[in-house]
C-alpha positions as CSV (number, residue, x, y, z in Angstrom):
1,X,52.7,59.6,26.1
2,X,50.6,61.0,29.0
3,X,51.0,64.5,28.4
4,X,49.6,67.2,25.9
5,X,51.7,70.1,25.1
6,X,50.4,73.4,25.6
7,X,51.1,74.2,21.3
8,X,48.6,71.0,20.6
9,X,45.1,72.6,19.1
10,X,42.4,70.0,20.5
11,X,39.9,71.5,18.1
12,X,41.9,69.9,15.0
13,X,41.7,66.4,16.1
14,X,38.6,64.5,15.0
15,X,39.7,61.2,16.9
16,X,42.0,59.7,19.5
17,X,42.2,56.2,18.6
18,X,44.0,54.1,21.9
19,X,46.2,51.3,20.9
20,X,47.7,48.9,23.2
21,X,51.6,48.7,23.9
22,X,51.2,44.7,22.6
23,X,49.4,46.1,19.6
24,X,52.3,48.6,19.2
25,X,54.9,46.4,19.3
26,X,53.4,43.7,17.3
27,X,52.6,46.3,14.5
28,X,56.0,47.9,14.6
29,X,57.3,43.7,14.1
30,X,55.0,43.3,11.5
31,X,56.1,46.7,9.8
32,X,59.8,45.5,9.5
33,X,59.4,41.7,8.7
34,X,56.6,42.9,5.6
35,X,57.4,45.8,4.4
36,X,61.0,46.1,5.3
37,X,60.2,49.2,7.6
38,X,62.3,49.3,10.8
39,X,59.7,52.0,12.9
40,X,59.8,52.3,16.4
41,X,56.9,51.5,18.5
42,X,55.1,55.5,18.2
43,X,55.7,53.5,14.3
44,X,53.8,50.8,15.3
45,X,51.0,52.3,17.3
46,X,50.3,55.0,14.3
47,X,49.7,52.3,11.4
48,X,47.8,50.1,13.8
49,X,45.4,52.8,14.4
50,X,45.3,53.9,10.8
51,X,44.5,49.8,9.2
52,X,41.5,49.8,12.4
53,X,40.3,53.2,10.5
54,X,40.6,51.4,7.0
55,X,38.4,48.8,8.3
56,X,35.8,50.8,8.8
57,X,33.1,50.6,6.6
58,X,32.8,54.3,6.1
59,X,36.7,54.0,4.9
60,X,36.1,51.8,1.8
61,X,37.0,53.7,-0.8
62,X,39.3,56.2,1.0
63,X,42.6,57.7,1.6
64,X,44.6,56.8,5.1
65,X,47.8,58.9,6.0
66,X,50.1,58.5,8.9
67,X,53.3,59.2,9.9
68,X,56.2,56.8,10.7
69,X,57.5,59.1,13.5
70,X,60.1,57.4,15.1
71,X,63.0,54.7,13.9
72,X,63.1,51.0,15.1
73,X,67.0,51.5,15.5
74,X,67.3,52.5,18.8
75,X,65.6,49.2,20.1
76,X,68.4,46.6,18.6
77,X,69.7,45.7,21.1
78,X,66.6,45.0,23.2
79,X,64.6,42.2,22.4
80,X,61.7,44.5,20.6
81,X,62.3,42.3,17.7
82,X,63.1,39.0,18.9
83,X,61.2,35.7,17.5
C-alpha cells in the first residue's frame, strides 16, 4: 500500500515477500474460478506470496497461513474478473 502505520512492530515480521499487481490479480482469478473464493486483489497478493513460500524447499513438510483480507465483491462491475 505504500505506507506503514505507526501501530505496525517491524521486529515481528520475518519477511516482506513483493508480489506484482499482475500476479495479484491473476491469483485473486484463480482463487474464485478453483476454489470458489471471491477475494479481492490484497486476496490475491496474500496466497500468491504464501504458494511461492510453500515452494520453498525448506517448506516441505510445513504449515502456511494467510489471511483472505479483503472481498472480490467490490470489483464486479470492473473487469477484474473478465475472460
Amino acid at each position: 500500500a505504500g505506507f506503514v502505520p505507526e501501530v505496525l512492530e517491524m521486529d515481528l515480521i520475518d519477511e516482506v515477500i513483493p508480489v506484482s499487481d499482475d500476479d495479484a490479480l491473476r491469483t485473486a482469478r484463480k482463487l474464485a474460478s478453483t476454489e470458489g473464493i471471491l477475494g479481492g486483489i490484497s486476496a490475491g497478493a496474500n496466497v500468491h506470496a504464501a504458494l511461492d513460500l510453500a515452494a520453498r524447499p525448506e517448506m516441505a513438510g510445513g504449515r502456511i497461513v494467510t489471511v483472505i483480507c479483503d472481498s472480490g465483491d467490490r470489483y464486479m462491475s470492473l473487469p477484474f474478473f473478465a475472460t
